[in-house]
VOFILO-416833 format. One record per residue (C-alpha): residue number from 1; x, z, y. Coordinates in Angstrom, 3 decimals, always signed. Layout:
REM VOFILO-416833
<node><seq>NUM</seq><east>X</east><up>Z</up><north>Y</north></node>
...
END
This chain:
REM VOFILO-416833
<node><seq>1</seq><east>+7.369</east><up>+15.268</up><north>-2.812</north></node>
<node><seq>2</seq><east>+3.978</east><up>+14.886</up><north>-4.726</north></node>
<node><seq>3</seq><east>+1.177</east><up>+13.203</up><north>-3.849</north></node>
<node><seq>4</seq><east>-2.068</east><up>+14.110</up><north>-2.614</north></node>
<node><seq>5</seq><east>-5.513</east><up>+12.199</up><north>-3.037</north></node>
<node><seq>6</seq><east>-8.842</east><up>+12.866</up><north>-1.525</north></node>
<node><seq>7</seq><east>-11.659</east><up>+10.815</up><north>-2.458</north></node>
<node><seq>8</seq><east>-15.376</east><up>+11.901</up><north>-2.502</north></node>
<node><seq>9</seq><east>-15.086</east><up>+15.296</up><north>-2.015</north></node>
<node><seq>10</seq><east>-12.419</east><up>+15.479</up><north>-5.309</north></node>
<node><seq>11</seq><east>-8.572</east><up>+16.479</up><north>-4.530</north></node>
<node><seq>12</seq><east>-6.304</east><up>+15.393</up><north>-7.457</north></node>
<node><seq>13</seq><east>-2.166</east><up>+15.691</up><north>-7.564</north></node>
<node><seq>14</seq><east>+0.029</east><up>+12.491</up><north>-7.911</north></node>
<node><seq>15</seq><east>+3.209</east><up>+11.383</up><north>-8.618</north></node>
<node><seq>16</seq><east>+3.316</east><up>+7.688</up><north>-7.824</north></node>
<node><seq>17</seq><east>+1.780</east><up>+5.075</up><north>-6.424</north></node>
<node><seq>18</seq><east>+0.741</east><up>+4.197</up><north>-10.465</north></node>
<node><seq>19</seq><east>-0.318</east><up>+7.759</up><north>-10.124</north></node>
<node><seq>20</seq><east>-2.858</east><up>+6.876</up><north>-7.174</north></node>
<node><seq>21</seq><east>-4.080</east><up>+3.616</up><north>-8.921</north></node>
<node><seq>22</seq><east>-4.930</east><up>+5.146</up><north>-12.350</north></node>
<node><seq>23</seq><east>-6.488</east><up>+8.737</up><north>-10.728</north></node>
<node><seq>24</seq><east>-8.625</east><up>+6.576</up><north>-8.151</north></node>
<node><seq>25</seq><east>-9.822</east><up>+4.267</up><north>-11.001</north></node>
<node><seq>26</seq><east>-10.554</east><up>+7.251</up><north>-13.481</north></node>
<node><seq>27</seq><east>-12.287</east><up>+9.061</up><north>-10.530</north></node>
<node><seq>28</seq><east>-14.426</east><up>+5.988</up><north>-9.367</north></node>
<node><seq>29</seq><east>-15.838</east><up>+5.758</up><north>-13.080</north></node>
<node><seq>30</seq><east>-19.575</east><up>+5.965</up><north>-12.618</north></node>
<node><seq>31</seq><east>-20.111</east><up>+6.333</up><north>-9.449</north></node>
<node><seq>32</seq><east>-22.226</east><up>+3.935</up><north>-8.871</north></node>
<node><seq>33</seq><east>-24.068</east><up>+2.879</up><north>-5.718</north></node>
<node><seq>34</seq><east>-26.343</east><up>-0.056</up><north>-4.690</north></node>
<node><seq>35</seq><east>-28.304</east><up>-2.824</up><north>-6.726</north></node>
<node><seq>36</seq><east>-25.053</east><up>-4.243</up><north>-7.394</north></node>
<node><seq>37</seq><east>-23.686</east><up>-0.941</up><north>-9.723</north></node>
<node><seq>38</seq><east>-20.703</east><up>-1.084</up><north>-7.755</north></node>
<node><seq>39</seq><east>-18.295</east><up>+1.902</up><north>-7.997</north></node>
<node><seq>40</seq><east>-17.616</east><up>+3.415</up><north>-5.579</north></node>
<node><seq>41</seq><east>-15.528</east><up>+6.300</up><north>-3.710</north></node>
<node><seq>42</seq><east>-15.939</east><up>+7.089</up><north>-0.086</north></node>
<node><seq>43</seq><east>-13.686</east><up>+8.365</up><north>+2.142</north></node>
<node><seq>44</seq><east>-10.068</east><up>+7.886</up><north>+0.283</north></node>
<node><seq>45</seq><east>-7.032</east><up>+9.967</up><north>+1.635</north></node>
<node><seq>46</seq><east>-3.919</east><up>+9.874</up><north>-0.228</north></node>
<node><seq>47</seq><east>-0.188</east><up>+10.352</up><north>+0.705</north></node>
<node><seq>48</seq><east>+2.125</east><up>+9.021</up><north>-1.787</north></node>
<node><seq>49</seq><east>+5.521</east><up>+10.136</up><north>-1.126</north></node>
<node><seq>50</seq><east>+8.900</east><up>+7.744</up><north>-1.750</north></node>
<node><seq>51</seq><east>+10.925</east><up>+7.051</up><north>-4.964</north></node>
<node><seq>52</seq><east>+13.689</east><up>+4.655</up><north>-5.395</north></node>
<node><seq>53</seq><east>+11.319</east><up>+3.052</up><north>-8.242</north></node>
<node><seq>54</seq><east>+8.149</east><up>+2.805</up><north>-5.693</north></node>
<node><seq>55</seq><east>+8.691</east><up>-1.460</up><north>-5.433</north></node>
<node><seq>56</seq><east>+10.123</east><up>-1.789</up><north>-8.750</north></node>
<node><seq>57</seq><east>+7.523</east><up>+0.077</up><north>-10.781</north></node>
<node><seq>58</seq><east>+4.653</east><up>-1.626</up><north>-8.934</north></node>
<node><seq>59</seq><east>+6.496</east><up>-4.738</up><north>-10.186</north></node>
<node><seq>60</seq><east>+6.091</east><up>-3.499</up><north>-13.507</north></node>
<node><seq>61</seq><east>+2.952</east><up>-2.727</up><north>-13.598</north></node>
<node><seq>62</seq><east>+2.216</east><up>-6.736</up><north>-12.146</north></node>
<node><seq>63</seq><east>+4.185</east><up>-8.012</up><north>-15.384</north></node>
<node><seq>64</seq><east>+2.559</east><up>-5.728</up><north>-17.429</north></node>
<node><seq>65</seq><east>-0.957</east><up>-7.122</up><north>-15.906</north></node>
<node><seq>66</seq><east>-0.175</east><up>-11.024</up><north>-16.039</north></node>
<node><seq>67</seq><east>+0.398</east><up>-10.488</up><north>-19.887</north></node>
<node><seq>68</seq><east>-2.726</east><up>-8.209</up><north>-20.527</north></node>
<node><seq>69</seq><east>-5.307</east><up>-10.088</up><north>-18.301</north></node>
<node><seq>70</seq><east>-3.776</east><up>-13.401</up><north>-16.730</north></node>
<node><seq>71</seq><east>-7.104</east><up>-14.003</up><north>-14.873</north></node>
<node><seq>72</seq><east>-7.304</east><up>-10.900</up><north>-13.273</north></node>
<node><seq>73</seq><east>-3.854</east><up>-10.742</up><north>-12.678</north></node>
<node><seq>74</seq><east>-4.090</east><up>-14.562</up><north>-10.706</north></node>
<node><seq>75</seq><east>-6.977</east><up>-13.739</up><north>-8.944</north></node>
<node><seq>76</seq><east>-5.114</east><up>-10.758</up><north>-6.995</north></node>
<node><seq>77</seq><east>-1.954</east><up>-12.786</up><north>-7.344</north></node>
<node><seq>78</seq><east>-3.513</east><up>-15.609</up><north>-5.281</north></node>
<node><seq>79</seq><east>-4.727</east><up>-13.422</up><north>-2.706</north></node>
<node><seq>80</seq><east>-1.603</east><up>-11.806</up><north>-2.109</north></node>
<node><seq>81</seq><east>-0.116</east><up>-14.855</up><north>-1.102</north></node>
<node><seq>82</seq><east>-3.086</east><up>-15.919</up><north>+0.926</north></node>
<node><seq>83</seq><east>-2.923</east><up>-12.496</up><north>+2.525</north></node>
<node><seq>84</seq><east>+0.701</east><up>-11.604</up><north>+2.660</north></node>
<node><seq>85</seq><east>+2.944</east><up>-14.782</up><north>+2.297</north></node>
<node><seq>86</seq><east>+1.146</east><up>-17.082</up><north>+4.175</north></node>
<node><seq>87</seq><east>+1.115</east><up>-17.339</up><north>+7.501</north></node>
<node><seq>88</seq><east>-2.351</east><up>-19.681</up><north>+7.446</north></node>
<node><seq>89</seq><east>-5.496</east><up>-18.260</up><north>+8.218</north></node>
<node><seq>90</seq><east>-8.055</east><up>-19.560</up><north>+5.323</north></node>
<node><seq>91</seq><east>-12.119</east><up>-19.907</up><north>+5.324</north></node>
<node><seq>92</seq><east>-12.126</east><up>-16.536</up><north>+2.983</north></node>
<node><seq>93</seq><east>-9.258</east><up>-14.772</up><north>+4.976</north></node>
<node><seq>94</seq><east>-7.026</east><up>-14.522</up><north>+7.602</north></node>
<node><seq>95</seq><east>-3.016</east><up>-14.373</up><north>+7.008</north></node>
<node><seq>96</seq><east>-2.461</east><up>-11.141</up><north>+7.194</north></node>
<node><seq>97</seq><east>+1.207</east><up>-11.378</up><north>+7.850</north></node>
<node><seq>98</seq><east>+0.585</east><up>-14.050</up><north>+9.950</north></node>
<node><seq>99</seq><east>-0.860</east><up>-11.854</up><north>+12.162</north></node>
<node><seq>100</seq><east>+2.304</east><up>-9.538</up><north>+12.178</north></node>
<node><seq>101</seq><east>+4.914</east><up>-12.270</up><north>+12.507</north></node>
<node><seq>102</seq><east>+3.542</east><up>-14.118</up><north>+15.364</north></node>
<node><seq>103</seq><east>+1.285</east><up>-13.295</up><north>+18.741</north></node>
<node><seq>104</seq><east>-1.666</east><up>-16.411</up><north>+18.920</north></node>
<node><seq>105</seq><east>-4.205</east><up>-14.217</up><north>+17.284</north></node>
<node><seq>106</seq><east>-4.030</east><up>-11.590</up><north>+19.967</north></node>
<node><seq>107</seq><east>-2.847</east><up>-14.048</up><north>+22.784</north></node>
<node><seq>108</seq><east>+0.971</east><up>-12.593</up><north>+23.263</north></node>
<node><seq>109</seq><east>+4.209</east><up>-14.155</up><north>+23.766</north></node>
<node><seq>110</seq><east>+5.789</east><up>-12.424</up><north>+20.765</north></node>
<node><seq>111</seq><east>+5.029</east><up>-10.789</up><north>+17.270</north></node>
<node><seq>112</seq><east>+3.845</east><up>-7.678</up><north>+16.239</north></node>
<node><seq>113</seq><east>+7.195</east><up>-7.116</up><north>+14.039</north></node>
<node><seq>114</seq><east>+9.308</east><up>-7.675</up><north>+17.029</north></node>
<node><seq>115</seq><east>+7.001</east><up>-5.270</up><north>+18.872</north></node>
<node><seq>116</seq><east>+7.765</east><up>-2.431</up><north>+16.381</north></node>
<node><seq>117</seq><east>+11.227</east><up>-3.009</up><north>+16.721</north></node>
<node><seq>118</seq><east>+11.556</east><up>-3.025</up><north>+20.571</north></node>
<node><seq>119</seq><east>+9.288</east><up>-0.119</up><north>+20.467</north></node>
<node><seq>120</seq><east>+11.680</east><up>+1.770</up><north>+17.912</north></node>
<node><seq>121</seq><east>+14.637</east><up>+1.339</up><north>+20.089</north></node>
<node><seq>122</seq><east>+12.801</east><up>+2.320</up><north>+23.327</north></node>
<node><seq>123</seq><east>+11.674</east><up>+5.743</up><north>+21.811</north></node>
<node><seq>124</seq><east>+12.602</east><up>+5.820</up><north>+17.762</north></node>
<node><seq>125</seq><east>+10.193</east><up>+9.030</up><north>+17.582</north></node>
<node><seq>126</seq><east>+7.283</east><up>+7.411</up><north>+19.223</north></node>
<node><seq>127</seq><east>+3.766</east><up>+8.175</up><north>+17.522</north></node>
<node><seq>128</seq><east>+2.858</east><up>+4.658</up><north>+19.266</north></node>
<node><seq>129</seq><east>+4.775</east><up>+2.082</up><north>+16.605</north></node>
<node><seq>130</seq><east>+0.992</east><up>+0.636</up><north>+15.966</north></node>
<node><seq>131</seq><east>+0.351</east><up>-2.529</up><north>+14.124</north></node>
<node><seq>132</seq><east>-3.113</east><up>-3.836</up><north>+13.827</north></node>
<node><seq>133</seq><east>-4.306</east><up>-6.693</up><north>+11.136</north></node>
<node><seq>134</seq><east>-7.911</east><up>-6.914</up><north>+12.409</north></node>
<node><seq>135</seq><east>-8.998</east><up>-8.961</up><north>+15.275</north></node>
<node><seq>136</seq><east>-12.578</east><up>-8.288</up><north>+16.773</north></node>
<node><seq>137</seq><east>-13.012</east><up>-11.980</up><north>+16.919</north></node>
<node><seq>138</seq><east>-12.874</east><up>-11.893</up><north>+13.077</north></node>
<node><seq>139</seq><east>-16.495</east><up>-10.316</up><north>+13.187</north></node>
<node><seq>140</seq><east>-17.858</east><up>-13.591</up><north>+15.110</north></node>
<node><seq>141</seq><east>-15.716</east><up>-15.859</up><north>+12.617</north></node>
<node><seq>142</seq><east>-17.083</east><up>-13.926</up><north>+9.501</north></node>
<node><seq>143</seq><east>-17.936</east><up>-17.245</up><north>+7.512</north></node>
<node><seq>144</seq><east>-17.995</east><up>-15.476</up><north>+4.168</north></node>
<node><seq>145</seq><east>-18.280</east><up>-11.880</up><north>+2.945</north></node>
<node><seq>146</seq><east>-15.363</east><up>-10.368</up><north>+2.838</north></node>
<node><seq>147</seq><east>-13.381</east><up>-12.484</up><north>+5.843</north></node>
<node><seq>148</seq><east>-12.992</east><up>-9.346</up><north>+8.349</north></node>
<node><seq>149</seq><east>-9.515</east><up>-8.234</up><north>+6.690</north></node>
<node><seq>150</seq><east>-9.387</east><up>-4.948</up><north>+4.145</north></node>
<node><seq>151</seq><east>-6.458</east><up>-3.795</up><north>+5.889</north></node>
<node><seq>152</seq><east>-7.582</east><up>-3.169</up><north>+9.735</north></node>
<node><seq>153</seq><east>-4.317</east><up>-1.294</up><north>+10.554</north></node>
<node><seq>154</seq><east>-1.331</east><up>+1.400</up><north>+10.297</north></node>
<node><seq>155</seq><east>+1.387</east><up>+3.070</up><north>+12.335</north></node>
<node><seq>156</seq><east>+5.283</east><up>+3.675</up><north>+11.965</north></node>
<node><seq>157</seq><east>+6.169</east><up>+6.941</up><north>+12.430</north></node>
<node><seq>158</seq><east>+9.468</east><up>+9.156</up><north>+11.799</north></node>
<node><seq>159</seq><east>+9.432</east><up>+13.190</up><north>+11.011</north></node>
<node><seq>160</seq><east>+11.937</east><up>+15.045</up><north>+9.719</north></node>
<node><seq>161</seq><east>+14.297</east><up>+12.030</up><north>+9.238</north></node>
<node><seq>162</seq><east>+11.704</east><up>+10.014</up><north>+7.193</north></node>
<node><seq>163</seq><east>+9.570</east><up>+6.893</up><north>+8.084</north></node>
<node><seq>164</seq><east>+6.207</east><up>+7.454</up><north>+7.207</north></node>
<node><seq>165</seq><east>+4.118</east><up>+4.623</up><north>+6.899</north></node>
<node><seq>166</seq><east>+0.455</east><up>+4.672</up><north>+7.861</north></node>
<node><seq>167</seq><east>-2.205</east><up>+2.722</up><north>+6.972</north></node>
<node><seq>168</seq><east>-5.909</east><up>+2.375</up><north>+7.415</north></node>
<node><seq>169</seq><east>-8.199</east><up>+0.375</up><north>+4.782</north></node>
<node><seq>170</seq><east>-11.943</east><up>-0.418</up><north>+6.311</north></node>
<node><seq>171</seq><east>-12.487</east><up>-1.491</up><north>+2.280</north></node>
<node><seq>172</seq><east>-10.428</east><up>-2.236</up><north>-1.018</north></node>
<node><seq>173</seq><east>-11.724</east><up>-3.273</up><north>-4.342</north></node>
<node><seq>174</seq><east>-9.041</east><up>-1.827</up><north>-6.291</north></node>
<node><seq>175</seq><east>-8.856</east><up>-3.473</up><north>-9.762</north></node>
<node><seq>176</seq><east>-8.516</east><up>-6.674</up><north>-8.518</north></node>
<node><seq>177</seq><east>-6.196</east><up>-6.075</up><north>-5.231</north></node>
<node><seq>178</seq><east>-4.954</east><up>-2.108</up><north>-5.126</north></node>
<node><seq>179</seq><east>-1.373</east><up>-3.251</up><north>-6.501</north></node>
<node><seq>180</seq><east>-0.802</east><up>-5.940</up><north>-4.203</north></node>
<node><seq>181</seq><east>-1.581</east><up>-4.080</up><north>-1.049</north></node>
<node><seq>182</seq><east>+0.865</east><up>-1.408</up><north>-2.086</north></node>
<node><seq>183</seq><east>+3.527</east><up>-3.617</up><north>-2.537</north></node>
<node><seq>184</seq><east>+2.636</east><up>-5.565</up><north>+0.835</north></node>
<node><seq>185</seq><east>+3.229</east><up>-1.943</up><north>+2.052</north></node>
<node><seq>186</seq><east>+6.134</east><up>-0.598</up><north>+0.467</north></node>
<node><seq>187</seq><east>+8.132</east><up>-3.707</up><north>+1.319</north></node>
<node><seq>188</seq><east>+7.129</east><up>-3.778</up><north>+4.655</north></node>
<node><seq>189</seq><east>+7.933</east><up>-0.216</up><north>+5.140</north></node>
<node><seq>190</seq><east>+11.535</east><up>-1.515</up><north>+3.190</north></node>
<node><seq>191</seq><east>+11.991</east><up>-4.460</up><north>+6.014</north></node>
<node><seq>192</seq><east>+12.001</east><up>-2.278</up><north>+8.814</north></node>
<node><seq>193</seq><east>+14.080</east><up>-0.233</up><north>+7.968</north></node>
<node><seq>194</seq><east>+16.843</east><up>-2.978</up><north>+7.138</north></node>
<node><seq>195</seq><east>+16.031</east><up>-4.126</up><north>+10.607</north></node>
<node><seq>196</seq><east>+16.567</east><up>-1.417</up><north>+12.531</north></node>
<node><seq>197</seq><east>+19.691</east><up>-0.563</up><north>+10.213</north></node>
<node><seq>198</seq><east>+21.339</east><up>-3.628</up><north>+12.247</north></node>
<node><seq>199</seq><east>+20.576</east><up>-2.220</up><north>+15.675</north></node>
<node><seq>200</seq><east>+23.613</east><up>-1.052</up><north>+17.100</north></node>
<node><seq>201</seq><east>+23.482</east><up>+2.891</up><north>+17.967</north></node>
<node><seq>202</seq><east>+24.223</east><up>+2.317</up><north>+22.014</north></node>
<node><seq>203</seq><east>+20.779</east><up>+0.347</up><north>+22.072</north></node>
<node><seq>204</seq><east>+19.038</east><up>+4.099</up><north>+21.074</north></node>
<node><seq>205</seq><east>+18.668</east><up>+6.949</up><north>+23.624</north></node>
<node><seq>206</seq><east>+21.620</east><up>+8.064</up><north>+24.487</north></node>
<node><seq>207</seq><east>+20.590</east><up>+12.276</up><north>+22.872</north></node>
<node><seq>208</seq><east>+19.760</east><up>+10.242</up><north>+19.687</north></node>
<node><seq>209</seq><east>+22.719</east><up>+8.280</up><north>+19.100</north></node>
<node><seq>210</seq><east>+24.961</east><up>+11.242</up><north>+17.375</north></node>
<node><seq>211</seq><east>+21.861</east><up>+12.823</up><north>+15.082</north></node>
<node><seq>212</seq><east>+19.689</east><up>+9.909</up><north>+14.531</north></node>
<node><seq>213</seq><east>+19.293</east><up>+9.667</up><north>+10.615</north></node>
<node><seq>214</seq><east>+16.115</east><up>+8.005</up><north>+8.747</north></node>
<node><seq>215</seq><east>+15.289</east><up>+7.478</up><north>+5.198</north></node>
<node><seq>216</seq><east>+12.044</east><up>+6.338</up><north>+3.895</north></node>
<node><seq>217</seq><east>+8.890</east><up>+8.304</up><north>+4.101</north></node>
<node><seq>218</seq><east>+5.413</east><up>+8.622</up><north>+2.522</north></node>
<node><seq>219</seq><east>+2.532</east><up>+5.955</up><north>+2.575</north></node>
<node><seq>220</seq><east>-0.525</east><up>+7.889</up><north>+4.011</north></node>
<node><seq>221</seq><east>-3.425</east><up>+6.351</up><north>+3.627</north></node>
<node><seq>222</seq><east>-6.354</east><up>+5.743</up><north>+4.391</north></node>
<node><seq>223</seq><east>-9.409</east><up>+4.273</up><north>+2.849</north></node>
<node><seq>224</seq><east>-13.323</east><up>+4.098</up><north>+4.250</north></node>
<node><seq>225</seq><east>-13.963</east><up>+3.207</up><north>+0.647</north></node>
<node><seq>226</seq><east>-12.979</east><up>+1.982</up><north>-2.173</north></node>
<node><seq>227</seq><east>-14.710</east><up>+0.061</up><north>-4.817</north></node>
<node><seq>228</seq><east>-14.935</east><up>-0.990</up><north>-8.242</north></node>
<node><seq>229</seq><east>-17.069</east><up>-3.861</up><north>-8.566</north></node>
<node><seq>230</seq><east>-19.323</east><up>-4.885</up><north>-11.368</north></node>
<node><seq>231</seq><east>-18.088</east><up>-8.019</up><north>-11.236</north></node>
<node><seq>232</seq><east>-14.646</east><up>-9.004</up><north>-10.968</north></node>
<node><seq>233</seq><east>-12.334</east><up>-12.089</up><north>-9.859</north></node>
<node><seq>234</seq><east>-15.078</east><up>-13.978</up><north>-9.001</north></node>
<node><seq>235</seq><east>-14.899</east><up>-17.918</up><north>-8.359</north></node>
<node><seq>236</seq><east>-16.718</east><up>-20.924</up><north>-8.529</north></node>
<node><seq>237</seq><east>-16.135</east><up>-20.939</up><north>-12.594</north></node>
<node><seq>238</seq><east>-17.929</east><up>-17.584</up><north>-12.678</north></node>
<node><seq>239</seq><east>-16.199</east><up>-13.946</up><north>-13.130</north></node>
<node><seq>240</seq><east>-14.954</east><up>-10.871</up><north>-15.068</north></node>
<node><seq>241</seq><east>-17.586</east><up>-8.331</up><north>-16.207</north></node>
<node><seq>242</seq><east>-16.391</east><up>-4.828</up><north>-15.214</north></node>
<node><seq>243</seq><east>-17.333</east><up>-3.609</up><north>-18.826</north></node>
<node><seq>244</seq><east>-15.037</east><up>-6.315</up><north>-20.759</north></node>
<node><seq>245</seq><east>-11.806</east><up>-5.795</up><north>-17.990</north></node>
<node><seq>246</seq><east>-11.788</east><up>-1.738</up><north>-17.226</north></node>
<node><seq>247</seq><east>-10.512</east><up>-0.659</up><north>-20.438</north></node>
<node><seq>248</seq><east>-7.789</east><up>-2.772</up><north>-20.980</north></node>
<node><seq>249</seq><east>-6.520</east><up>-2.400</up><north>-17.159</north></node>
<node><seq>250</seq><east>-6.274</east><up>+1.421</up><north>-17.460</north></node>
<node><seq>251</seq><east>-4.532</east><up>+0.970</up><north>-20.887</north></node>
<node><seq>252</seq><east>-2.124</east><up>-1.248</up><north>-19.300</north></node>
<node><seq>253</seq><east>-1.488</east><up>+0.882</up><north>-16.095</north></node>
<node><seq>254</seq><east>-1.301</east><up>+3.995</up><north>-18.552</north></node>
<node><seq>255</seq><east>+1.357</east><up>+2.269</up><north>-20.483</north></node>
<node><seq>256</seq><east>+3.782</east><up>+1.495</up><north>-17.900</north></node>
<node><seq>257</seq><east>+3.403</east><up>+4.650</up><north>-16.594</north></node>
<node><seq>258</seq><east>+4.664</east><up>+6.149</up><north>-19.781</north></node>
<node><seq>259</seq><east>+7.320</east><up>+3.963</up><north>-19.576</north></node>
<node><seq>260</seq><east>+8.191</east><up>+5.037</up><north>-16.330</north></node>
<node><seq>261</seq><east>+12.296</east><up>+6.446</up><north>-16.773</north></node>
<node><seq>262</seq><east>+12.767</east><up>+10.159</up><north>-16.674</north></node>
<node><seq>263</seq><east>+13.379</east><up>+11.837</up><north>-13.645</north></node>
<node><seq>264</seq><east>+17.172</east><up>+13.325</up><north>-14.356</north></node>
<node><seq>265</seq><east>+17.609</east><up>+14.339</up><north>-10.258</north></node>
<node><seq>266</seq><east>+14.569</east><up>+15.112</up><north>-8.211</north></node>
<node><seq>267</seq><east>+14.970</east><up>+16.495</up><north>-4.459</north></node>
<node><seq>268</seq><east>+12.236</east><up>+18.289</up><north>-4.198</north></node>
<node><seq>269</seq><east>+12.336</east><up>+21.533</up><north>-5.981</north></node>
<node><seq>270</seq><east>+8.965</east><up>+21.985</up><north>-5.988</north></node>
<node><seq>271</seq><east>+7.605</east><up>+18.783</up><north>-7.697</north></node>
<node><seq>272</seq><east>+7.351</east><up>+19.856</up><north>-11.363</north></node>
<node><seq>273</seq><east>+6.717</east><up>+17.525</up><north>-14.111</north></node>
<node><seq>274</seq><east>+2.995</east><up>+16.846</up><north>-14.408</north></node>
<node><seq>275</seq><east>+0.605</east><up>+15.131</up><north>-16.333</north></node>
<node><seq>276</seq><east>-2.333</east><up>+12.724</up><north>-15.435</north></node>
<node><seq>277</seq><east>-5.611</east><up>+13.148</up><north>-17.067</north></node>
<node><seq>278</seq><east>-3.913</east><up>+13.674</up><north>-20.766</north></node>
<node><seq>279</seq><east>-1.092</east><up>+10.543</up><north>-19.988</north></node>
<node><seq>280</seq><east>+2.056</east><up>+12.176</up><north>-20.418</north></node>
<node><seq>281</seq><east>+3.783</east><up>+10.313</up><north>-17.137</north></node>
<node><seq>282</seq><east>+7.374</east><up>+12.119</up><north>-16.208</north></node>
<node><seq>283</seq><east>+8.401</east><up>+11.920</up><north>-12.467</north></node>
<node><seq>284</seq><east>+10.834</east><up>+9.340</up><north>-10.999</north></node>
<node><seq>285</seq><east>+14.135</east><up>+10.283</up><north>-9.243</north></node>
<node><seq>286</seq><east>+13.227</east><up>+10.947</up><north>-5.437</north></node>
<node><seq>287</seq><east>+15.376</east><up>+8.814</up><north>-2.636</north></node>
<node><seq>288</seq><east>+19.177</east><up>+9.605</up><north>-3.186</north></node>
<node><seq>289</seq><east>+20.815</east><up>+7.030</up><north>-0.983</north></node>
<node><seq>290</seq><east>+22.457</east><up>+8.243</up><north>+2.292</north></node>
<node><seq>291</seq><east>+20.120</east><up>+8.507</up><north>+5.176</north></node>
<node><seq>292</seq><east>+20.868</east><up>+5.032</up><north>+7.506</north></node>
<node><seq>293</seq><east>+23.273</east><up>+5.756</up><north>+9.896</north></node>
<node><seq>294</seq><east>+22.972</east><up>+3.134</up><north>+13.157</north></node>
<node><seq>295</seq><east>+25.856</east><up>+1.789</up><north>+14.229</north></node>
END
């Protein structure tokens, strides 16, 4: 179960979602475009496949972060919550998860996690379990840059017994907010599969209701860009130069990533141990548990 990355022409192999942040990053160095010297890669494909350490190393690598740069680490931190916590729409961005957990943004009776789930249980192997973040309305109420949401939208969908989670990214500045919006994901991906874990088995097609396993999948995504900027965690008491916070970021990433535990049981015979650009990184232990049976 590795990884794959495509970005600017430039395939790399991955591990992890640490894996994807740190290759990304390293890749991005120097290519720089505009007056601005941002840097940036354009398109970004990667498929990161599951671990039982997916949330909790991401976690890690957040401690890790509020202990080596506390600024940079609260600037993402903040927006997460905006973003993913909140349900209120702000002047700089709308709730994302508001606009999962409840219909007024698209003018429906019900929200788009409840949607999912009815969809699941109508037809679990559906290729139509779509969510969608952006609004078109958010290009008239664009009152600052950066309003239309990163995260425009994604798709559920099970093969071979594993949720895959899909997910498309018009932009994402990855330093600052690349962590965050693969936890938002991974515990999203997490939460739906607890909730359709309680759905009891005669709700399900009636030629699915013997066979019907799933476990979690892959994140597959999707990114139109993504960008380093020249200057980072910007507010009204100024910012982070690029120079003075790259360093130190990839030293921390590269860190927890060595601390990473040792892979004693992986299920995929054919995901050797690897290394990433000289870090010596070993592999985590691939999803174990039993695959959820519906009752």
């Amino acid at each position: 179960m590795e990884s794959t990355c495509h970005g600017s022409n430039k395939s790399v192999r991955q591990q992890s979602e640490l894996h994807f942040l740190y290759e990304t990053v390293a890749e991005a160095i120097g290519k720089t475009v505009g007056r601005d010297a941002v840097w940036q890669l354009a398109p970004v494909f990667a498929s990161i496949g599951y671990s039982d350490q997916c949330i909790s190393n991401l976690q890690a690598f957040e401690v890790a972060l509020a202990q080596a740069m506390p600024e940079l680490n609260d600037h993402g931190s903040r927006r997460a919550l905006k973003a993913f916590f909140s349900d209120a729409d702000t002047i700089t961005k709308p709730s994302y998860i508001g606009r999962l957990n409840n219909g007024l943004a698209w003018d429906i009776p019900d929200g788009q996690r409840n949607i999912l789930i009815e969809g699941f249980v109508r037809e679990p192997l559906s290729g139509g379990l779509v969510f969608s973040v952006f609004h078109p309305k958010d290009l008239i109420d664009r009152r600052r840059p950066g309003y239309v949401p990163c995260l425009v939208s994604g798709s559920l969908l099970v093969h071979q017994d594993e949720l895959h989670l899909n997910a498309f990214f018009r932009s994402q500045s990855i330093v600052e907010f690349g962590l965050h919006d693969l936890l938002f994901l991974r515990r999203f991906q997490a939460w739906f599969i607890k909730a359709i874990s309680h759905i009891h088995g005669g709700k399900f097609p009636q030629r699915m209701r013997r066979h019907y396993r799933i476990r979690p999948g892959p994140l597959n995504l999707h990114f139109a860009r993504i960008v380093v900027p020249s200057r980072l965690a910007r507010n009204r008491r100024g910012f982070l130069r690029r120079g003075d916070v790259i360093d130190t970021w990839i030293t921390t990433l590269v860190e927890v990533i060595d601390q990473r535990p040792a892979a004693s049981d992986v299920m995929s015979n054919d995901a050797p141990e690897q290394k990433v650009s000289g870090v010596n990184a070993t592999p985590v232990p691939f999803h174990r548990e039993p695959r959820l049976r519906l009752r």
